[in-house]
N, C-alpha and C positions, 0 to 999 in steps of 0.2 A: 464087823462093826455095824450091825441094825440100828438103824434109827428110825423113828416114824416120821409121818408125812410132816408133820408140825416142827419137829425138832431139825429135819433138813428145810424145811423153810426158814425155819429161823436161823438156823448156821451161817445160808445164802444170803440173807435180809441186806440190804445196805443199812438198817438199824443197829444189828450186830457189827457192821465192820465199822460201823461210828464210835458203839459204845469200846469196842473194841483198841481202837487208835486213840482215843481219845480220854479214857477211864481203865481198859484193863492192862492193857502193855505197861502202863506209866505205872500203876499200881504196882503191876505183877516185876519190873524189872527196874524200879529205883534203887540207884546208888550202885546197880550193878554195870562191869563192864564187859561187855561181851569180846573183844579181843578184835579181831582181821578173820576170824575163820568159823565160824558160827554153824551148829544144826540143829533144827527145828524138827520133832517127832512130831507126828499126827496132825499137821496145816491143815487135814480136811478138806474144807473150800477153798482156803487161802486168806482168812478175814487177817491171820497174824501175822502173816508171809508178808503180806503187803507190807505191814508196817513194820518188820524187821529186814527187810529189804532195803530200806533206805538207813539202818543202822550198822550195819556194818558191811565191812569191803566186798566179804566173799559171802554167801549162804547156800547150804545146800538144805535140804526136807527129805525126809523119809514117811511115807505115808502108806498104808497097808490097802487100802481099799484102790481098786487100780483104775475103776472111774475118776476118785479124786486128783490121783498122779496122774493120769493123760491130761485134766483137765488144766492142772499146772504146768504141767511139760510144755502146753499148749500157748499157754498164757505168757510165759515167759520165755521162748522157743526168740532169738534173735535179737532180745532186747540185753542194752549194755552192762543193764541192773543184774543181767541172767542167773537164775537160781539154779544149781545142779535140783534135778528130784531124782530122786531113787526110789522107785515101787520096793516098799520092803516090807518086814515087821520090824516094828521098836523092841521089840525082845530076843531079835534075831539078825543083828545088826549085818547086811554084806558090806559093812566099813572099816575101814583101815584103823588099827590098833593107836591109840594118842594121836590124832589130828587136829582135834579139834579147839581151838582156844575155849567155848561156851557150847556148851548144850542145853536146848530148852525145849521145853512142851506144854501146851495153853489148854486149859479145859478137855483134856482129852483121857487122863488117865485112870476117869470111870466107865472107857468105854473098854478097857481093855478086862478080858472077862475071869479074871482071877486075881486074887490078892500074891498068887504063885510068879504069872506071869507079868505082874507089875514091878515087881520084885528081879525079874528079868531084866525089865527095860530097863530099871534105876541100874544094875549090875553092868550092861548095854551100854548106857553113857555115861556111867567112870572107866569104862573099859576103853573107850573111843575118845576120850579129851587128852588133852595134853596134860603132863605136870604143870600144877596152878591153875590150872581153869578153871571154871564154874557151871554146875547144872543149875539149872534156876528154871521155875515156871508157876504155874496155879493151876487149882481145881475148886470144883466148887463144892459145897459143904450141904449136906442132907437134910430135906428138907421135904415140906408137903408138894410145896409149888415145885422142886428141883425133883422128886418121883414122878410125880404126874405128867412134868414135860417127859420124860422119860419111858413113859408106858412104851411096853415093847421094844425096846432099845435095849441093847446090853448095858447095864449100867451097877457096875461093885466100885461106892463112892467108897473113896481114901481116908480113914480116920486120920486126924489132922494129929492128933494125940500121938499117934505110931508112926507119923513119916521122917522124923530125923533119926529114931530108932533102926529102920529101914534103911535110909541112906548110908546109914554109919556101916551098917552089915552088908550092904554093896559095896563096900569099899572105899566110902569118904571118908576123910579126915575128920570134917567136921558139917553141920547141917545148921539150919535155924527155920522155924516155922512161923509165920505171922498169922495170926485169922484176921480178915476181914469183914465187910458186911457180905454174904451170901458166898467168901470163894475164902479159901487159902493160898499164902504163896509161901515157896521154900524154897533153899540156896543149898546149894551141897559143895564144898570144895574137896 
C-alpha cells in the first residue's frame, strides 16, 4: 500500500479525522445498521476506526500494512472501547467464516492494486458476515485533484458504474450505489 509523503500526511491530519467524523462516516453509513459485531478493512491511521468505535459494541480491523496495525494495536492496547486488530490482507481474510453482523471499508479500495484482487476483498466480506448483514463503505471517484494526490501511490480507482455488478458476483444478494460529490458509497447485503 505506497503512499506519498502528502497523501500519508494527509491520512494523519486531524483535518481528515474531522472531515472524516463529521462529513464522510455520516454520508458513507446513513440509514445503515451495523449490528454488535462490526469489521473495518483498511483503517490505515485510524481516522474511521475512531469514529466507528463509538458505534458499535464490538469492532475488530484488518489492516495490511503492519506499521499501521502496531500503531492501532498500540492505540487501543487496554482501553474499554478495545478494537481486536488483525495485521492481514482484505483479500486474504485470517477470519472466521460468518461472524460478522457489518463489514465496512472507507476510502481505501484504490489502494488495493488490482481490479482482481478487489474483487477478492468484496468475495472476503460476504464470505466473513453473517446471514443478513451488510458490507457498506466509500471510495472516491477519479479525478485530476484525486490522481495527483495519488502520484506514486498504488491507486486502481473503482468504477462506480461496475461495483453492484461485482458485489452481486462475490456473492451478495443484492447491492446499491450512490455517487456523491468526489466519493461513492455502496451496501451489499
Amino acid at each position: 500500500m505506497p503512499m506519498n509523503r502528502v497523501h500519508r500526511w494527509l491520512c494523519n491530519s486531524d483535518r481528515w479525522a474531522r472531515a472524516v467524523e463529521q462529513q464522510l462516516l455520516p454520508w458513507a453509513l446513513e440509514d445503515v445498521e451495523l449490528g454488535e459485531d462490526a469489521l473495518e478493512i483498511g483503517p490505515g491511521y485510524g481516522a474511521t476506526t475512531r469514529v466507528l468505535v463509538r458505534k458499535v459494541p464490538k469492532l475488530s480491523v484488518i489492516e495490511v500494512d503492519g506499521d499501521s496495525a502496531r500503531r492501532l494495536r498500540a492505540e487501543y492496547a487496554g482501553r474499554p472501547d478495545g478494537v481486536e486488530v488483525v495485521h492481514g490482507d482484505g483479500a486474504d481474510m485470517p477470519l472466521p467464516e460468518g461472524r460478522y453482523t457489518a463489514v465496512t471499508c472507507f476510502t481505501m479500495l484504490h489502494h488495493v492494486p488490482s481490479p482482481a484482487l478487489q474483487d477478492r476483498v468484496f468475495a472476503e466480506a460476504r464470505r466473513v458476515l453473517r446471514p443478513g448483514g451488510v458490507f457498506a463503505g466509500c471510495d472516491g471517484l477519479t479525478s485530476w485533484g484525486f490522481r495527483a494526490l495519488h502520484i506514486g501511490d498504488t491507486c486502481v480507482p473503482v468504477p462506480p458504474d461496475s461495483m453492484a455488478r461485482r458485489l452481486r458476483a462475490a456473492g451478495f444478494a443484492d447491492a446499491e450505489v450512490t455517487i456523491g460529490k468526489g466519493s461513492f458509497r455502496f451496501r451489499a447485503w
